[in-house]
N, C-alpha and C positions, 0 to 999 in steps of 0.2 A: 411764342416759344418754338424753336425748330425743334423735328425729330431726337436728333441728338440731346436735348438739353432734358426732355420729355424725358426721354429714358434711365438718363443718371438720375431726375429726381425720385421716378418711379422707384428705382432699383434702391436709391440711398434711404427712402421712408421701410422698404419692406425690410432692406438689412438692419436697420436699428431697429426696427419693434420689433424684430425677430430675438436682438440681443436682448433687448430691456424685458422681452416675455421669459427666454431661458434664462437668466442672471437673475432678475427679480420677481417673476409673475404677475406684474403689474403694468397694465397698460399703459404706452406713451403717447400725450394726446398728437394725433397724426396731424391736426394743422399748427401745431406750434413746428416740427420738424419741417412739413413744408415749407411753412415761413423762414426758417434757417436755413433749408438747405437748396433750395432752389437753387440750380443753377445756371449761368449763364454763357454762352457761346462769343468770341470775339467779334464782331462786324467794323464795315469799314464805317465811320458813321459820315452823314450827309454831309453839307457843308453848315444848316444851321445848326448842327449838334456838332457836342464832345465827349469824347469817351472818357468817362472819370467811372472809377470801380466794375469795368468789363461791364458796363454799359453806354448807350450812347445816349447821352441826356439832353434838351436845349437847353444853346447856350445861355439864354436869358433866366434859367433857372440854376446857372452854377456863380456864384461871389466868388469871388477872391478877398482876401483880408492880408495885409502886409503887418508883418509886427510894427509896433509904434502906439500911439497912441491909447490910455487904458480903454477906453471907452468905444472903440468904434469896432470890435467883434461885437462886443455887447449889442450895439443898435445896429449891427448888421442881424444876428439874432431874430432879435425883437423885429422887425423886418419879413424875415422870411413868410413866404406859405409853404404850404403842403403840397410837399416834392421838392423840394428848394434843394443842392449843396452849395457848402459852405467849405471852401477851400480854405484853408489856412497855411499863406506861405512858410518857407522854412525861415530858423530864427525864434528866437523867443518872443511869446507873447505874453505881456504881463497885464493880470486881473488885481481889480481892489472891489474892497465891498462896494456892491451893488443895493442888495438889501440887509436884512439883520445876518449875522452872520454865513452869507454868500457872495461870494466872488463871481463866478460868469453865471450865471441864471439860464434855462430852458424850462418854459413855460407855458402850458396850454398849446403845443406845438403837435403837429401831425407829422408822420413823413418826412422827417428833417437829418438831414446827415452830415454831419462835420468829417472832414478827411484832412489830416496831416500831411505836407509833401516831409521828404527827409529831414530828422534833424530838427523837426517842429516842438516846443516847450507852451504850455503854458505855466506859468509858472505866477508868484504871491509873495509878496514880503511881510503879511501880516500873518500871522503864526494862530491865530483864532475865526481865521474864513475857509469855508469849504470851496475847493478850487474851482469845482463845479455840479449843479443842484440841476436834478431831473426831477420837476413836478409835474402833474397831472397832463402827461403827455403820453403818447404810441407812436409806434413806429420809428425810433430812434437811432443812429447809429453813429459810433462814436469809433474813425478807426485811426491808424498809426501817430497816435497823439503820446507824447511827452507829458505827463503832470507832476510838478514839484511846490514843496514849499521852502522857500530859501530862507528859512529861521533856524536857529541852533537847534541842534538835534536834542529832543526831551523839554522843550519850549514850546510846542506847538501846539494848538486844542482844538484842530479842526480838523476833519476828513479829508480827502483825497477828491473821491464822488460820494455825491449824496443821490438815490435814486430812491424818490416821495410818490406814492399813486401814479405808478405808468405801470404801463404794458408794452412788451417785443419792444425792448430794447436791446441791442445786440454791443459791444463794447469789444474791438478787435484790433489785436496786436498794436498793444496802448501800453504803456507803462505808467503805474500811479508804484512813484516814488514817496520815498518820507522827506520833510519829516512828520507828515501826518499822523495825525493819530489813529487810523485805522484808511486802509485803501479803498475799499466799496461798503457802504451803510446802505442798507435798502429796507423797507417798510412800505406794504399793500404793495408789492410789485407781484407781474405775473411774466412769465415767459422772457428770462431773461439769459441771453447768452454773452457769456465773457470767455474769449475765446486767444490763446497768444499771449504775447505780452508778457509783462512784471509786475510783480505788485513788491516792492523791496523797500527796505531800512523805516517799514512805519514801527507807532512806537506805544502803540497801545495793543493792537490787535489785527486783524487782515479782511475781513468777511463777516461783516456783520448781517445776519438775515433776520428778519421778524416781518410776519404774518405775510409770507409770501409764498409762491406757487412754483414752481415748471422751472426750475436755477437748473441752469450749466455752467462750469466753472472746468475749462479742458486746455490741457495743453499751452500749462503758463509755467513761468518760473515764480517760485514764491521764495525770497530770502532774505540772509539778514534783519529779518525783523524781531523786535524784541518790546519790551516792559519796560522801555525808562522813561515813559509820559507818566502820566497821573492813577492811568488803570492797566491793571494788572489782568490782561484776556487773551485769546487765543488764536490758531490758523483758523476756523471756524465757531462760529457764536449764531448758534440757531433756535429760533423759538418759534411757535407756530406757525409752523410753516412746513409745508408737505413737497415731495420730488425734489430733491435737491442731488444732484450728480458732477461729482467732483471726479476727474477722468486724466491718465493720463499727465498728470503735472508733475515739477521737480520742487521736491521741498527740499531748502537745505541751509543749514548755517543759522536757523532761528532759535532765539532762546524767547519763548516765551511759556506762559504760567501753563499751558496745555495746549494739545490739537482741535482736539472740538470738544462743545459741548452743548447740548441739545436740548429740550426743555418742551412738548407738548407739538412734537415733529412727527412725519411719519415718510418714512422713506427716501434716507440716506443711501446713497450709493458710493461707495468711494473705490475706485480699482486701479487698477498699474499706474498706480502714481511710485514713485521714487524718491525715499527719504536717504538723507544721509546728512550728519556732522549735526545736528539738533539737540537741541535741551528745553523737555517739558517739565515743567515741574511736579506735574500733575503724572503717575505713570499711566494710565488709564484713558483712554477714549472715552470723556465724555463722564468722568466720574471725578469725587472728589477726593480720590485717594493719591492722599500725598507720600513720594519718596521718604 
């Protein structure tokens, strides 16, 4: 890492635990922030590397995948090692179940990053498959990706992402559209950044967390989503699960049953987000007091 890069990471861990000390008095683990925020300097890179994500990788550890065929992200996937990208050209890529109710599957994987060029979809025509399932993996990155389910809106019975036992998972400037029934489900996850992006028109709920750790959820647009699936939930659904920091996002245009509601959590953070044009049912953060 050159001087320069050294510096910004330095300067970027003291100025947020400085904020997360004066805001909430609670300390923010300092290598989950490094893991996020490291950064990186442009270089020219060699001739056997390629620069994908302002860095220079070898080339034999970056894939390409062309839309086409359901199956062959999937066994590029299954494929990779640890450090591996996985380019996904622009164009829609379309997934079918793989296993019981999952569509593209990441599994027992390390160090794996999928990258969107422009304009990239994956996308499902089955209204009951989760588009894509993160199990027992780390180090994960998931960025300028597209996810849709192209079923009639208030037909659908499956997630967006599903995120099962990982760690440092990062999810950046992605959109998980509806018409799913909730954008991001996560359980036993730890240090997970979702960063950018949409989470729009799901139709159950947007963020569901349970027994998980160290969430950031910053600088996304969250709308149009609403209650015409089967369950009636909210912007936030949190149960045991501790540091969760919702930062900085535009809420707007959602009708659903409330904003959040929390159940044996300890240390929500929610600040300059920006609401406008919404209907909770619920008037209350997090309580069951009806209009």
């Amino acid at each position: 890492m050159t001087h320069k890069a050294q510096f910004i990471t330095t300067f970027s861990i003291a100025y947020f635990n400085d904020q997360m000390n004066k805001k909430s008095k609670i300390p923010f683990f300092a290598t989950f922030i490094l893991w996020l925020m490291v950064s990186s300097v442009f270089a020219n890179c060699p001739k056997d590397k390629i620069a994908i994500d302002q860095k220079c990788v070898d080339i034999q550890k970056v894939h390409y995948v062309k839309p086409g065929a359901k199956n062959i992200l999937q066994s590029t996937i299954d494929r990779a090692k640890s450090g591996d990208y996985i380019v996904l050209k622009s164009g829609d890529h379309y997934v079918s179940s793989t296993e019981i109710n999952t569509g593209l599957a990441i599994k027992n994987k390390t160090f794996l990053t999928l990258v969107g060029e422009v304009n990239t979809w994956l996308k499902t025509t089955q209204g009951w498959v989760v588009i894509l399932a993160i199990t027992s993996s780390e180090n994960i990155t998931l960025q300028n990706l597209n996810l849709i389910h192209e079923v009639e809106r208030g037909y659908c019975f499956g997630s967006v992402i599903n995120l099962s036992n990982v760690k440092n998972i990062k999810i950046l400037n992605s959109t998980m559209d509806g018409s799913g029934t909730q954008a991001i489900e996560m359980e036993n996850a730890q240090n997970i950044a979702i960063i950018g992006g949409k989470a729009i028109k799901n139709t159950e709920g947007v963020f569901d967390i349970k027994n998980s750790k160290n969430i950031l959820i910053k600088q996304m647009l969250i709308a149009e989503n609403d209650n015409s699936g089967y369950f009636a939930k909210g912007i936030l659904d949190i149960a045991n699960s501790e540091n969760i920091y919702f930062l900085n996002n535009v809420i707007q245009n959602n009708h659903n049953r409330y904003f959040n509601q929390m159940s044996q959590t300890k240390n929500l953070m929610l600040e300059n987000n920006q609401f406008s044009n919404n209907t909770f049912d619920w008037r209350e953060l997090g309580t069951e007091n009806k209009e």
